[in-house]
Structures are given as structure tokens and as C-alpha cells.
C-alpha positions in Angstrom: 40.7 46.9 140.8 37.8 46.9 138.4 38.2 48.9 135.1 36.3 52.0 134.1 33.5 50.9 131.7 30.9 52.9 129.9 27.3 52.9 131.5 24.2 54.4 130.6 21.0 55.4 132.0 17.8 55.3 129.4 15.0 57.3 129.9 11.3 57.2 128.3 9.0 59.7 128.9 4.9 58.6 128.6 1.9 60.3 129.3 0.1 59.2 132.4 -3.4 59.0 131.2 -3.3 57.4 128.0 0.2 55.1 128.3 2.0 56.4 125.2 5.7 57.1 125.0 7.3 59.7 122.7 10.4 60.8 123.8 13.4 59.2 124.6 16.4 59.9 126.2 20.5 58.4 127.9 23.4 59.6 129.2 26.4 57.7 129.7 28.8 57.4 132.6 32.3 55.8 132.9 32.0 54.2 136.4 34.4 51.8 138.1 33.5 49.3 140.4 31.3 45.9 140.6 28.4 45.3 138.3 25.9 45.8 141.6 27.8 49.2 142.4 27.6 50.3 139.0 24.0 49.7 139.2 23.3 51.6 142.3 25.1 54.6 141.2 22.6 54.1 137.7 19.7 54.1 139.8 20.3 57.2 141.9 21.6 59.6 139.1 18.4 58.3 137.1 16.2 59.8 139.4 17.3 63.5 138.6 19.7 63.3 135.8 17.1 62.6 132.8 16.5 66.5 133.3 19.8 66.8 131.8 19.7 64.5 129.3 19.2 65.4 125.5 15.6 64.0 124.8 14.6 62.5 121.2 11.1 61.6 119.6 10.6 58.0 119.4 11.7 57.6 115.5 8.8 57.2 113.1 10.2 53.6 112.1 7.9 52.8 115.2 4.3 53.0 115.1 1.2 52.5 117.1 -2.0 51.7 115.9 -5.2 52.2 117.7 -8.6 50.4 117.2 -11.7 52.7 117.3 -14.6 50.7 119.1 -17.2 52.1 117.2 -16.4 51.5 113.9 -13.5 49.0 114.3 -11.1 51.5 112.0 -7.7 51.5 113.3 -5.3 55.1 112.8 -1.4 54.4 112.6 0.4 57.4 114.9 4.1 57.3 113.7 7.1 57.8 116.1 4.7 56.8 119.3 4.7 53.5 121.1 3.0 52.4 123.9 4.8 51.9 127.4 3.9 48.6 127.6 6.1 48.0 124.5 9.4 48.9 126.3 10.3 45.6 127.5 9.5 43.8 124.2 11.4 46.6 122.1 14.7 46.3 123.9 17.8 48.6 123.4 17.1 48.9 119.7 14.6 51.4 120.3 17.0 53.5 121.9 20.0 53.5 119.3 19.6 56.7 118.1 20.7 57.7 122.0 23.6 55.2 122.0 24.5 57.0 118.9 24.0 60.8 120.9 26.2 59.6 123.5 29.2 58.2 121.2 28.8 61.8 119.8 29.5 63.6 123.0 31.8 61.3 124.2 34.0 62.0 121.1 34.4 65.6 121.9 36.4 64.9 125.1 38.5 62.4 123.8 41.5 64.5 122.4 41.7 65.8 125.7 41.7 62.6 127.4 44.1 61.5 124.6 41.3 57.7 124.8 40.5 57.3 121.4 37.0 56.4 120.3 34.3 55.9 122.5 32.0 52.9 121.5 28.4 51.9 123.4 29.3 48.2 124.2 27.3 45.8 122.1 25.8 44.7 125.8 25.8 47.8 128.0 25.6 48.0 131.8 22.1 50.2 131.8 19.1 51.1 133.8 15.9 52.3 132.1 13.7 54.5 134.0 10.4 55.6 133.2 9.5 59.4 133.4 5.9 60.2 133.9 4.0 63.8 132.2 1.1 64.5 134.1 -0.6 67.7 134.6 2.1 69.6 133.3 5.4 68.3 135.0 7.8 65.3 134.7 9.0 63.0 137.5 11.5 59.4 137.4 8.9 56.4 138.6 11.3 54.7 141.0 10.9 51.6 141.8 9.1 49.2 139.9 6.9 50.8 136.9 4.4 48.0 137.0 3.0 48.6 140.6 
């Protein structure tokens, strides 16, 4: 019998015209079960469940800077990256989350008489994309690149 472990689904909201992500968001799941079932049950509550999840700006440590064509001046926008960035970014843009779920995880812990609950160093995650366009949200499923 596999052992319950702590998994999370990541979220990143971006704007459909212009590319730009800035919010954030995860929710984390004790699931039991192989690494490939653990992932299946990640993908299917990612499709709805990031419209439960607490969602945080992008912090302003990350910035994007954009390159005006006519004069070649370039504007910094702070707490804004660019979807294309996810990938290269990693988990460490979304530690402020691990730290949001470790905070609501503590609460039932008493109860549960567990102790401290700790994001692994290497989580079992999925990160989904949500997409804002003309006023609503959706998950992209599938692959975000298409």
C-alpha cells in the first residue's frame, strides 16, 4: 500500500491577448496511490478546482520589461512575468503558495493529531494554465503550447 503524500496543483492565470501572468495560485491534496494515479487525480481537480484556490500577485521580486519599437525605451512592470517564463522560473516562483498551503494545512493538524505539514523539497505537482479573456477564466487543458 502506497503512503499518503502531499500533492499540489499550481495555477497561473495570464491574459490572452498580450501573454502576461499576474496571479498565482495551489492547493494541496494528500493523495495515496502510484505517482501516475496521483497525477491523474492532479489533472482532473485542476480543471475546476483553481476557482477555489486562494490566488496571489506574482511578487514584485519578478519583473518584466518591455521594449518600445519606436523609441527603443524599455518600462520595467513589477510583479508581472510573461507566460513564456513559467517553465524557465520553476517552483520558486510559486513559494509564496507552498508557503499558503503549509499555512492551511497547519490548522487541521491538531485535529488530525499529524504534526507539521511541510511542502516536500520535490513535490508531486501539475501546473495548469488559466486563461482571462473577455471577462471570464477557464483551465487550458491539455498542452498550453498548441
Amino acid at each position: 500500500m502506497n503512503k499518503s503524500e502531499l500533492c499540489i496543483n499550481l495555477w497561473f492565470c495570464f491574459d490572452k491577448e498580450a501573454g502576461f501572468v499576474d496571479a498565482i495560485a495551489g492547493r494541496g491534496y494528500f493523495l495515496n496511490g502510484s505517482d501516475e494515479q496521483k497525477t491523474a487525480a492532479l489533472k482532473i481537480l485542476a480543471s475546476s478546482d483553481f476557482q477555489n484556490a486562494v490566488w496571489q500577485r506574482i511578487p514584485d521580486r519578478y519583473q518584466t520589461k518591455i521594449v518600445g519599437s519606436v523609441k527603443s525605451e524599455s518600462e520595467s512592470f513589477f510583479g508581472v512575468v510573461h507566460s513564456s517564463d513559467i517553465d524557465i522560473l520553476g517552483l520558486e516562483l510559486f513559494e509564496e503558495v507552498f508557503k499558503q498551503i503549509e499555512s492551511v494545512n497547519q490548522i487541521y493538524c491538531p485535529i488530525k493529531n499529524t504534526g507539521v505539514v511541510k511542502v516536500p523539497d520535490e513535490p508531486l505537482y501539475v501546473i495548469t494554465p488559466v486563461e482571462y479573456s473577455n471577462g471570464t477564466i477557464k483551465a487550458v487543458i491539455g498542452s498550453f503550447n498548441e
